[in-house]
Structures are given as C-alpha cells and as structure tokens.
N, C-alpha and C positions, 0 to 999 in steps of 0.2 A: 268910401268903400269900407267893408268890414271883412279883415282879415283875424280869421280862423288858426289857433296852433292850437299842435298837438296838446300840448302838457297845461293849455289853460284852458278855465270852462267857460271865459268869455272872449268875446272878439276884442281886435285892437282898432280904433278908428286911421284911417287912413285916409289924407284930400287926395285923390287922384283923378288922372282924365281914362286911365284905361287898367285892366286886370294885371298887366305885364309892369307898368308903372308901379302898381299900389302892392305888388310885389314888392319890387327893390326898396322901395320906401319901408317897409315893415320891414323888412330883412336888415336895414339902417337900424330902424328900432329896436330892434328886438335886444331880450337881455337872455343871462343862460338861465336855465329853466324851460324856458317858452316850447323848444321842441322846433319841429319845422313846420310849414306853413300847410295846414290841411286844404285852404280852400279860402277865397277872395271872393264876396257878394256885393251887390253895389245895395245900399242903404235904405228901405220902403219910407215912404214919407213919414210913417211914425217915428223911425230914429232918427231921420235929416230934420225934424222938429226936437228928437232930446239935442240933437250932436249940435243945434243951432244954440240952442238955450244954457249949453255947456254942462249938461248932465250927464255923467257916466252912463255911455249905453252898456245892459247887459241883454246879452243875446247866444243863447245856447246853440250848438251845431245843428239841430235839429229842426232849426230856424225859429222856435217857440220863444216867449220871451218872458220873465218874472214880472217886468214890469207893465204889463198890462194883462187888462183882464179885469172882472168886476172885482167888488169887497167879498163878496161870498167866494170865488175861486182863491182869490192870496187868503183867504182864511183859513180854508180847504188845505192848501198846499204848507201853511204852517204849521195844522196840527199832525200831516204826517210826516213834517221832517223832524215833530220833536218826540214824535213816537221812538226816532230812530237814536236821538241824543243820549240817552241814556246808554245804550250800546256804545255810542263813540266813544264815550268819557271813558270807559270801562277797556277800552282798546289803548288808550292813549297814555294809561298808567303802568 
C-alpha cells in the first residue's frame, strides 16, 4: 500500500492486508514533518515491481509518477524544472 501525507510530495510504502491496517502501520512510521495522512492506495504492478526490487517509489498525489515515462518526457520535465532553479536560488538567499 502507498500512503499519502500531507507535508510530503511522495508516498510512504506500507505491507498491509487492508486501507485501515496500512493506516495504523504509517501512523507507526511516520516522523514530525510528515503531516497527517491524506489518502492510502493499494500499489499498480509498476511500483509492486520498484517496492520488490527495493527501489524508492516516487509517486505524486496525483497518482502520476517521475519515474516513468519515455527519455523524451524526463527530458521534457528537466528542462522546465531548471527554468524555475534560478528563481529558487534567488529565494533561498
């Protein structure tokens, strides 16, 4: 299962047999920051293939995911996040 918080932009993995379980399990996990729990999905075979192979899944609330998708879309999706870098530095000083 992939549990959703508030304050993070990705899910936490969670083994569980039901949405109520893979609750109290994350709610175990969780540290401060995290926020509370916006929503608990059960895993489409492409992350039950990362979460087997022990690969960090990232997966946006949106249910979209960075890590997949062709070479031309992560290409796509790099040059408009470094459009935006320049601005962050400039915030963060």
């Amino acid at each position: 299962m992939l549990v959703f918080w508030r304050n993070r932009s990705t899910a936490t993995v969670v083994t569980a047999g039901s949405n109520v379980q893979a609750r109290g399990r994350a709610k175990a996990k969780a540290r401060s920051g995290y926020g509370s729990i916006v929503s608990v999905r059960r895993a489409n075979p492409q992350d039950s293939r990362l979460i087997r192979k022990g690969t960090w899944v990232r997966r946006r609330r949106n249910g979209s995911s960075p890590q997949f998708g062709t070479a031309a879309s992560k290409a796509s999706a790099r040059r408009i996040r470094s459009r935006y870098c320049p601005e962050l530095v400039r915030r963060t000083r």
